[in-house]
Backbone as a ProteinNet text record, in pm:
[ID]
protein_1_A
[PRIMARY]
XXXXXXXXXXXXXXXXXXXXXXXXXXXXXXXXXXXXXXXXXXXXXXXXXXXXXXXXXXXXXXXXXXXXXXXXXXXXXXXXXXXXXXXXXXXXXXXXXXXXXXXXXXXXXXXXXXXXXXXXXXXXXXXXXXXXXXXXXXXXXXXXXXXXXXXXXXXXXXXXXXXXXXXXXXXXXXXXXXXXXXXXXXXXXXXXXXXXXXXXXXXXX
[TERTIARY]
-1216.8	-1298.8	-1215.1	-1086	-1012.2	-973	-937.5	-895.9	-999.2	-1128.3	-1220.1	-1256	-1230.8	-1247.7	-1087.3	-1000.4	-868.5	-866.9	-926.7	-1022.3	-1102.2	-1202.5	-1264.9	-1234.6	-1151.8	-1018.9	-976.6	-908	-826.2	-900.8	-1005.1	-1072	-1181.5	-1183.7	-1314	-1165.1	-981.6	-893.6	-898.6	-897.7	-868.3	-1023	-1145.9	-1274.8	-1268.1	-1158.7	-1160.3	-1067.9	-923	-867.3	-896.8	-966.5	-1021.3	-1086.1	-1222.9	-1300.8	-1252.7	-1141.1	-1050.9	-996.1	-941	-891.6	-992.8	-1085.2	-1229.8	-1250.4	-1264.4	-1339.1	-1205.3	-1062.2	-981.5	-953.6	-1024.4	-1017.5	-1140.3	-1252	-1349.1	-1328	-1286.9	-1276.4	-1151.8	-1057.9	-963.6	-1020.3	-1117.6	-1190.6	-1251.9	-1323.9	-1424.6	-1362.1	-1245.3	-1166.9	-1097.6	-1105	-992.8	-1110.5	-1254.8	-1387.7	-1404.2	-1398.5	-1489.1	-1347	-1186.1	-1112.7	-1121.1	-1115.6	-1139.2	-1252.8	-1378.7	-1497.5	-1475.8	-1416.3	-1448.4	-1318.9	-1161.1	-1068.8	-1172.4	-1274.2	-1320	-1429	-1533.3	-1573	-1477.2	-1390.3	-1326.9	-1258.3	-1205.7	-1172	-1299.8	-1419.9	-1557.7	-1552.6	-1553.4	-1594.6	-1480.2	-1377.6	-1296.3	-1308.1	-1379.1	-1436.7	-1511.8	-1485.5	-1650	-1630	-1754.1	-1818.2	-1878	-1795.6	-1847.9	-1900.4	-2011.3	-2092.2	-2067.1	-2000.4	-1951.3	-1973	-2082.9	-2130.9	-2148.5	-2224.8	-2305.6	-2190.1	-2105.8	-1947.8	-1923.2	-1942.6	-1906.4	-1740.1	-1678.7	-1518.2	-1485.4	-1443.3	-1397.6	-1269.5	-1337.5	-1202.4	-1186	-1073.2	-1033.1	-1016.4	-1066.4	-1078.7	-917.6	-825	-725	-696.1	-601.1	-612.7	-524.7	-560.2	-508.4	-334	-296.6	-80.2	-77.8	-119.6	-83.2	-95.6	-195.4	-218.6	-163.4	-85.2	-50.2	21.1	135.1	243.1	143.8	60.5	-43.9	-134.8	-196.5	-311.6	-220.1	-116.7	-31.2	-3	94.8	105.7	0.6	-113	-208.2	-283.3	-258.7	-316.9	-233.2	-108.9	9.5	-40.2	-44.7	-99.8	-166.2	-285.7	-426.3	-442.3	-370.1	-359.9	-267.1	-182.2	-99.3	-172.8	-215.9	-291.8	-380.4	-495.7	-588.7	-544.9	-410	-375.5	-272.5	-255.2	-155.3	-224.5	-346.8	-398.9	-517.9	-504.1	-574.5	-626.3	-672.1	-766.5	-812.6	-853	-851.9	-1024.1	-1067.8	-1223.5	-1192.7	-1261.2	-1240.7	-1343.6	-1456.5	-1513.5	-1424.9	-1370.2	-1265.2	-1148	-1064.1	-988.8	-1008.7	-1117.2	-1204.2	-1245.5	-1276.7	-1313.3	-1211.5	-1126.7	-1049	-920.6	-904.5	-820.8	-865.8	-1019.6	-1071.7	-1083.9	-1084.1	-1103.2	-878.5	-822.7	-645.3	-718.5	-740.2	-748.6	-786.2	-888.8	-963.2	-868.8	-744.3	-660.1	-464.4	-505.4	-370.5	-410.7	-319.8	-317	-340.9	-324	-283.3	-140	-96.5	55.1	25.3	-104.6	-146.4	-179.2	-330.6	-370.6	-300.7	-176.6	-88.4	-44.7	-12.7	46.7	-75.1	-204.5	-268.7	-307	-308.4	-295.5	-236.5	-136.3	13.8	-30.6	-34.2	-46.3	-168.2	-290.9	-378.5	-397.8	-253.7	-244	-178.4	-70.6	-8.6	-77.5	-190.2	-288.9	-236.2	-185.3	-134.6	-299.1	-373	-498.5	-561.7	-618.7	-629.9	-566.2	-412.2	-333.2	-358.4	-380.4	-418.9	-547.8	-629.6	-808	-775.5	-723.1	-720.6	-606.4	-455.8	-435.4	-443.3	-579.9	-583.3	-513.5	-423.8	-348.5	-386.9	-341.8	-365.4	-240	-235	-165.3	-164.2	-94.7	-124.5	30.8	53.4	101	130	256.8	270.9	403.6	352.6	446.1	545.6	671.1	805.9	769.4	759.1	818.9	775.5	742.6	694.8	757.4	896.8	956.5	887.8	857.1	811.3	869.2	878.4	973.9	889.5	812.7	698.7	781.3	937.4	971.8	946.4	927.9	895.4	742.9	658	586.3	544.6	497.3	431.6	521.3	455.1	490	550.2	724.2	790.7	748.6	725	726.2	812.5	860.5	913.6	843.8	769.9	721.4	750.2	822.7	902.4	836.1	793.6	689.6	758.7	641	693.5	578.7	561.4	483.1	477	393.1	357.9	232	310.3	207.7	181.1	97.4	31.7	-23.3	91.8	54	-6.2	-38.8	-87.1	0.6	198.3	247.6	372.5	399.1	477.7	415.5	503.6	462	589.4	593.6	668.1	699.2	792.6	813.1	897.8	885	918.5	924.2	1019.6	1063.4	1019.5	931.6	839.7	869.6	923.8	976.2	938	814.7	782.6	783.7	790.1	784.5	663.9	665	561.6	542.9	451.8	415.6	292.5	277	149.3	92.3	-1.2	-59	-203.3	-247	-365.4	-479.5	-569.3	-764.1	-830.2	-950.3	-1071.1	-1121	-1146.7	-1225.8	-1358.5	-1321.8	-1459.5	-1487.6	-1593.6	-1622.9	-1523.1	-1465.8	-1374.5	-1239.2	-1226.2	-1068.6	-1075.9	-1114.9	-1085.2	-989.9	-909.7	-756.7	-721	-792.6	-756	-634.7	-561.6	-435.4	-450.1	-389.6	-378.9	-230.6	-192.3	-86.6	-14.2	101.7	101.6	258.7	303.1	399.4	451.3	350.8	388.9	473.2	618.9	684	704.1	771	798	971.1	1025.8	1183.7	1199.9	1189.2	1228.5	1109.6	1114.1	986.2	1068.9	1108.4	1226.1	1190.7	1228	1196.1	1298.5	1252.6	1352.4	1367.4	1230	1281.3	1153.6	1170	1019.5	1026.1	948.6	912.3	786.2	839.8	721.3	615.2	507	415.7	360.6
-797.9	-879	-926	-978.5	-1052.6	-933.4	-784.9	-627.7	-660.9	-681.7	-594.9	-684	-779.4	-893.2	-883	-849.5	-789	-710.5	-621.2	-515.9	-517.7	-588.2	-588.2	-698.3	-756.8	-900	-810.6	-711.8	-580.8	-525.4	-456.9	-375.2	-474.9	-586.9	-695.9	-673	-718.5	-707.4	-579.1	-460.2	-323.1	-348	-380.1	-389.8	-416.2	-535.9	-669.5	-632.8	-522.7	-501.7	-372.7	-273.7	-179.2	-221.5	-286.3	-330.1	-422.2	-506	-609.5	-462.9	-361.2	-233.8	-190	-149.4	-104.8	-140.7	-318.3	-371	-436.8	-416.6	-401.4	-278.6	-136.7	-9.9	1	-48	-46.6	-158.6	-244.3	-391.4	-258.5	-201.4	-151.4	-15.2	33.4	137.7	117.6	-47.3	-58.5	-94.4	-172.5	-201.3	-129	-8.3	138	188.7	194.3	287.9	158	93.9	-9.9	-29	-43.4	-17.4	136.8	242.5	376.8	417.9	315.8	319.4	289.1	141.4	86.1	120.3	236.7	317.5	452.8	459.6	577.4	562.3	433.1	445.3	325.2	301.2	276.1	386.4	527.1	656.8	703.7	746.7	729.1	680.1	580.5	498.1	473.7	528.4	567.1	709.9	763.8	973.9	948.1	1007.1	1024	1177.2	1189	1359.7	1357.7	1457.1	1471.3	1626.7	1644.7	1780.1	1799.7	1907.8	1995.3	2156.6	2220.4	2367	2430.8	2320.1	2368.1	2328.3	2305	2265.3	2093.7	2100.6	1919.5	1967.3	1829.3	1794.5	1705.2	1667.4	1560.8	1436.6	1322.4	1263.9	1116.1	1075.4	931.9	851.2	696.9	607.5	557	450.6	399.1	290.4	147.3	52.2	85.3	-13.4	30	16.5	-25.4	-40.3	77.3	146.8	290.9	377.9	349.7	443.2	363.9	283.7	241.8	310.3	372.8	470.3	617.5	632.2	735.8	690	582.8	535.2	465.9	420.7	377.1	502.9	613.1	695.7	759.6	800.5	828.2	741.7	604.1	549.6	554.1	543.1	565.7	687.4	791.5	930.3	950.6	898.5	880.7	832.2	681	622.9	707.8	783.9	835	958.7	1016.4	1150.6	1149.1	1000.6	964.6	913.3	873.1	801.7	900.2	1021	1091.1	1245.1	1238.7	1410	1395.4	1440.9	1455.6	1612.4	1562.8	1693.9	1650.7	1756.8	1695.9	1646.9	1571.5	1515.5	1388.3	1336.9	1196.3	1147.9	1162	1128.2	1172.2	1214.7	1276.1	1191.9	1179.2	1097.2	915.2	896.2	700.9	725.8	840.6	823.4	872.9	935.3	858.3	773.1	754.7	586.3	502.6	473.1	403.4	370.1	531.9	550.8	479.3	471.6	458.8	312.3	227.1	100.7	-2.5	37.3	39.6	-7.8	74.2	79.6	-1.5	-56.7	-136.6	-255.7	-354.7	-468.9	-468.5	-575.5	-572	-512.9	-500.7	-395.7	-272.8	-188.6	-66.9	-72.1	-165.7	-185.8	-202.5	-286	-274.5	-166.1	-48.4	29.6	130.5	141.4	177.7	122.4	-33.2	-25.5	-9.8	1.6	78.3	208.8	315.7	438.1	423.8	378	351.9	325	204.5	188.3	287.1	379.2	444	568	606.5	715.1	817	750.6	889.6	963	948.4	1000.1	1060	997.1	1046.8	1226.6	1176.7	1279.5	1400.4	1388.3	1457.1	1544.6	1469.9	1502.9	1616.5	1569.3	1650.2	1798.2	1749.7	1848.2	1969.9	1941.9	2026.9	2029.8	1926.2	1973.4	1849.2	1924.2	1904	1878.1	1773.9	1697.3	1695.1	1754.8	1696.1	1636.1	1608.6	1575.8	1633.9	1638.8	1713.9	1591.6	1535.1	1450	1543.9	1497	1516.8	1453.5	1314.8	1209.7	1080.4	1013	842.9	812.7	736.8	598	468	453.2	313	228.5	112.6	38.4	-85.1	-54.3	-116.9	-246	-294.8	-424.6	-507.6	-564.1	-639.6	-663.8	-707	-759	-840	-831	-650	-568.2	-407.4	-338.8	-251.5	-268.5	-145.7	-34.7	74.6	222.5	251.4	393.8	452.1	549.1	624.3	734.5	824.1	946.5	1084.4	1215.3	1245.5	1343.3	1426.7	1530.5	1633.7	1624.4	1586.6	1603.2	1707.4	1756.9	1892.6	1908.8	1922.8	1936.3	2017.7	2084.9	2237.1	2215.7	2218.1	2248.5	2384.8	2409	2529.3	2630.5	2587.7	2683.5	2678.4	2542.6	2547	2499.3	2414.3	2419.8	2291.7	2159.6	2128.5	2037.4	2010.6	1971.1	1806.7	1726.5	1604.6	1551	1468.6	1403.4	1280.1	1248.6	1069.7	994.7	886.7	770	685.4	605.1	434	369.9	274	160.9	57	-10.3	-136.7	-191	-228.3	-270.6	-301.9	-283.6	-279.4	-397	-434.6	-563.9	-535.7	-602.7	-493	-637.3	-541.4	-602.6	-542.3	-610.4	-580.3	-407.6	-294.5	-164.7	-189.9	-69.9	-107.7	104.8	122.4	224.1	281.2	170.1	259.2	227.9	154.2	135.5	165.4	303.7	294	266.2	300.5	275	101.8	9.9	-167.8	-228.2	-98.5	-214.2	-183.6	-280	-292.4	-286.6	-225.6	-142.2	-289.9	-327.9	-453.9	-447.5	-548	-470.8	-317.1	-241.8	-118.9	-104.1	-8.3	18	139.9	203.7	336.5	309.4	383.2	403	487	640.1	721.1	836.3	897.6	939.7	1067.5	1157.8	1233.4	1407.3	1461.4	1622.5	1649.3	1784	1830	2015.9	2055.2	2153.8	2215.8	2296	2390.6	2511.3	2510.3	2672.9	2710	2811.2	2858.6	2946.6	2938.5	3041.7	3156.7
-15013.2	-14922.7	-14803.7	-14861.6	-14709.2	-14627.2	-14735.5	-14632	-14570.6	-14545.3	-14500.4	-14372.2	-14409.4	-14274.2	-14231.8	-14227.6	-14136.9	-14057.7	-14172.1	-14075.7	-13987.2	-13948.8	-13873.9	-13755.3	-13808.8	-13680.3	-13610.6	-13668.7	-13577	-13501.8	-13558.9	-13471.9	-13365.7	-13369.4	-13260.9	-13156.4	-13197.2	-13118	-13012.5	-13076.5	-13027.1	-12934.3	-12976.7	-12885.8	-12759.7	-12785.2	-12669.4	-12601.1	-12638.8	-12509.8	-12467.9	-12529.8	-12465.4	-12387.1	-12422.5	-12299	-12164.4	-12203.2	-12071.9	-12004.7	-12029.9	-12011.5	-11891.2	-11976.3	-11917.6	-11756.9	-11836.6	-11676.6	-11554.4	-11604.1	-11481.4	-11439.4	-11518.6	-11449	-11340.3	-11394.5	-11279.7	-11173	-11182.2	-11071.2	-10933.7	-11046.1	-10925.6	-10904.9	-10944.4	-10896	-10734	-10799.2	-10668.1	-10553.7	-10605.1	-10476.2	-10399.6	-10464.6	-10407.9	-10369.1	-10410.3	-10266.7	-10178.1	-10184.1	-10083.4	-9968.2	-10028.8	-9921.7	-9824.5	-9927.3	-9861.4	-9755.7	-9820.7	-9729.1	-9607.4	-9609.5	-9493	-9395.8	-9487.1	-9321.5	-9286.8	-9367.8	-9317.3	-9215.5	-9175.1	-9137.2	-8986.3	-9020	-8897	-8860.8	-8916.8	-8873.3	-8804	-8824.5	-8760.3	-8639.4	-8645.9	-8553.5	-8375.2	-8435.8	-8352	-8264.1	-8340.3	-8290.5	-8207	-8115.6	-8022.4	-7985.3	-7980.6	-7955.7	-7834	-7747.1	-7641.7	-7603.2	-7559	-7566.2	-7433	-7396.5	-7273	-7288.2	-7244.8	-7239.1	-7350.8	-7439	-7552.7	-7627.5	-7643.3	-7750.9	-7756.8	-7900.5	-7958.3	-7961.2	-7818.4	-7832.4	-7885.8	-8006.9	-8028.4	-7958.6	-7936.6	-7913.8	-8004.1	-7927.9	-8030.7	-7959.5	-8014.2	-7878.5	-7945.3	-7864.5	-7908.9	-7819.3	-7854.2	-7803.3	-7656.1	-7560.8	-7445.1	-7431	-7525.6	-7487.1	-7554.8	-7645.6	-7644.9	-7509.9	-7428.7	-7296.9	-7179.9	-7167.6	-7043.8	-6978.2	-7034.7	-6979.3	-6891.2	-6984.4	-6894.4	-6790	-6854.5	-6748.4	-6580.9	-6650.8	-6547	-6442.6	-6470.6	-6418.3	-6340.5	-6415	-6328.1	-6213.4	-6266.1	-6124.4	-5991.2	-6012.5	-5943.4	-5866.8	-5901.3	-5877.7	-5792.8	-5837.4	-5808.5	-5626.1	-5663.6	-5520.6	-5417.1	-5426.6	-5360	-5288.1	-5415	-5361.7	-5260.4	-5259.6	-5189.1	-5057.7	-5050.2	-4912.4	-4838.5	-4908.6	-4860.6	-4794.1	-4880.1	-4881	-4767.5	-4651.1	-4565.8	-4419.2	-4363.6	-4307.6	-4204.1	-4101.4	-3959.3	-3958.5	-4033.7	-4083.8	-4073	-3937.1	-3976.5	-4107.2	-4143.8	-4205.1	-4366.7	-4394.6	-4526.6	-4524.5	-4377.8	-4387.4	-4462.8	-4394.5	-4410.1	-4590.6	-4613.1	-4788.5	-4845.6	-4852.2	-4939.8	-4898.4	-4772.5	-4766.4	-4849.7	-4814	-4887.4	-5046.3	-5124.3	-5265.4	-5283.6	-5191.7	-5262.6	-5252.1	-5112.3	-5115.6	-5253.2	-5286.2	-5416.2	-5491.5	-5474.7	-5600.3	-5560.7	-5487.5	-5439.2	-5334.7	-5321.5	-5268.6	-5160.6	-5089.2	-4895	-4843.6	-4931.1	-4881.3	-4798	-4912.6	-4870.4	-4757.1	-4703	-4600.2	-4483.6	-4464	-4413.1	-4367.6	-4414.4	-4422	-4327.7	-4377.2	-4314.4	-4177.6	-4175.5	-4026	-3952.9	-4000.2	-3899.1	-3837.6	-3927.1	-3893.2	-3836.5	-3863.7	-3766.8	-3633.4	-3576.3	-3487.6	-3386.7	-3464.4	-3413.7	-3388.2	-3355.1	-3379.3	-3456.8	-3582.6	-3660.9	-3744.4	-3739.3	-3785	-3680.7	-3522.6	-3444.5	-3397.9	-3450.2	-3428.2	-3509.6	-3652.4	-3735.7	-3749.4	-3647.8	-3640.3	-3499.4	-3396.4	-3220.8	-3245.5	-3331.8	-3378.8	-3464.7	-3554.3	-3666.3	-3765.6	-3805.1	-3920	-4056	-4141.9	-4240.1	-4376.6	-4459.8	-4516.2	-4647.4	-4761.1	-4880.1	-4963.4	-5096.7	-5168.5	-5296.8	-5361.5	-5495.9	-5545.8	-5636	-5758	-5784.7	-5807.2	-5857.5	-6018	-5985.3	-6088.2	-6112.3	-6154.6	-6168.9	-6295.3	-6214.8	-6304.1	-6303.2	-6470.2	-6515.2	-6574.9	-6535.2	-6616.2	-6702.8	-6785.1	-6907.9	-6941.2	-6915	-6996.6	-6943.5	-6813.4	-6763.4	-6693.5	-6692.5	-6591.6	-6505.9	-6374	-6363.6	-6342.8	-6381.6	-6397.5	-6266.5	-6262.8	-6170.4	-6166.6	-6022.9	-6064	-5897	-5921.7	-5810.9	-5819.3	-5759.6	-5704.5	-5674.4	-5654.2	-5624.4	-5537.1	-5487.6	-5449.9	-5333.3	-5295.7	-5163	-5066.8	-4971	-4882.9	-4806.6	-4789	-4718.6	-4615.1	-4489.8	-4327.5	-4301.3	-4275.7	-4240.7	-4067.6	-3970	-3849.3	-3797.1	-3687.1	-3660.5	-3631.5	-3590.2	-3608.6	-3627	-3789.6	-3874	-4019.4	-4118.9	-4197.9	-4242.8	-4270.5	-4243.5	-4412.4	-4488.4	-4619.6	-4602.6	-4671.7	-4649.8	-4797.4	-4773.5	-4945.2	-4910.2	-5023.5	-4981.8	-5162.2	-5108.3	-5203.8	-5225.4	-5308.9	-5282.2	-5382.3	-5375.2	-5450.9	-5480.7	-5604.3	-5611.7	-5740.9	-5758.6	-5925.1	-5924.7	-6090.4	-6111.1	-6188.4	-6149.9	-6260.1	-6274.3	-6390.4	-6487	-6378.1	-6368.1	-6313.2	-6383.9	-6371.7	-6461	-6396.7	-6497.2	-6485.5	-6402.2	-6287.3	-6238	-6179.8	-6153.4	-6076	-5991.3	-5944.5	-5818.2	-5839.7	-5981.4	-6036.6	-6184.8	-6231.4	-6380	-6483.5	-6410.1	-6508.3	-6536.7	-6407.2	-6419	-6418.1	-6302.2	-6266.6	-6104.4	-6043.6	-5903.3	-5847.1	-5730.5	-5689.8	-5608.9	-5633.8	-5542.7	-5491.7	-5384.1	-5327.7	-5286.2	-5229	-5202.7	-5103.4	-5112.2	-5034	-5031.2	-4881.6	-4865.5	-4876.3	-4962	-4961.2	-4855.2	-4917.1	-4809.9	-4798.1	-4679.2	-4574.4	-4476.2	-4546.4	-4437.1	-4457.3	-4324.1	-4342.7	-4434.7	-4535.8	-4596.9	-4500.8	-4476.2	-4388.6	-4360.7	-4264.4	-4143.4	-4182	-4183.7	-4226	-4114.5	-4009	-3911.5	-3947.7	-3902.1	-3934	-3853.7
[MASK]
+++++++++++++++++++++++++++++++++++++++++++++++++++++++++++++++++++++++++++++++++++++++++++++++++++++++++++++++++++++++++++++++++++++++++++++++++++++++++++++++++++++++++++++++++++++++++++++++++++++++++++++

């Protein structure tokens, strides 16, 4: 009689930690899907699909101090290309001065009213020639802000009967503004300077 109730003390024991067993295998079950759920649908939710000529591209959104070094650079870019790349159109010239302005301080403007005054556009429209830009390089210096950059590039004049190459150098920094239409990236170009502005050599045509 007392075997038999020992017996069954033992085995209510073996019941009770199988089942405590049991229900801390499911408690860390649920907590291992409901964590997995919710990186997967923040992996989700980070994808976006973009449909370009019948083809889903995937991309990934990510917080913006991962992209500054790019978004930076390219605005750098961006503004240079627009205030540098021109054509004997006055109406081409005024849009995109305008599209760099957008994207830098009163330094720029400055800068444009200079050459403005000096009929260097005038000059550009009566002579026919035509102006663009090609990046070398953009040094950033991210430790401090705002943000340092130097600029590196080749300028290139297409007269009617040379062809003329120039090494262009500037300076400024950048400090972040609110995204808008005509500033996507949301930093503004401030202190802009020209270092150096010099022929490197002619080539006739």
């Amino acid at each position: 009689m007392f075997q038999q109730l020992k017996n069954i003390d033992t085995a209510f024991k073996h019941i009770r930690m199988f089942s405590l067993a049991l229900i801390v295998a499911c408690a860390f079950m649920c907590c291992y899907t409901v964590y997995k759920s919710f990186q997967l649908i923040t992996q989700t939710q980070e994808r976006i699909y973009i449909l370009s000529n019948a083809k889903a591209l995937e991309a990934y959104s990510a917080e913006r101090r991962d992209n500054i070094p790019v978004e930076a650079r390219d605005h750098v870019k961006m503004f240079h290309h627009y205030f540098f790349t021109l054509d004997p159109d006055d109406k081409m010239i005024q849009t995109n001065v305008n599209k760099a302005l957008y994207l830098a301080d009163i330094s720029a403007k400055r800068q444009y009213d200079n050459l403005k005054e000096s009929r260097y556009y005038s000059n550009i429209i009566s002579g026919n020639i035509s102006q663009d830009i090609e990046v070398d390089s953009i040094h950033l210096d991210l430790d401090i802000y705002p943000y340092y950059f130097r600029y590196y590039s080749k300028q290139r004049i297409i007269r009617a009967t040379s062809v003329v190459m120039r090494s262009l150098i500037t300076e400024g920094y950048l400090r972040n503004v609110a995204r808008s239409d005509n500033n996507s990236h949301g930093f503004l170009i401030e202190r802009w300077n020209t270092r150096e502005n010099k022929d490197i050599k002619t080539i006739n045509r």
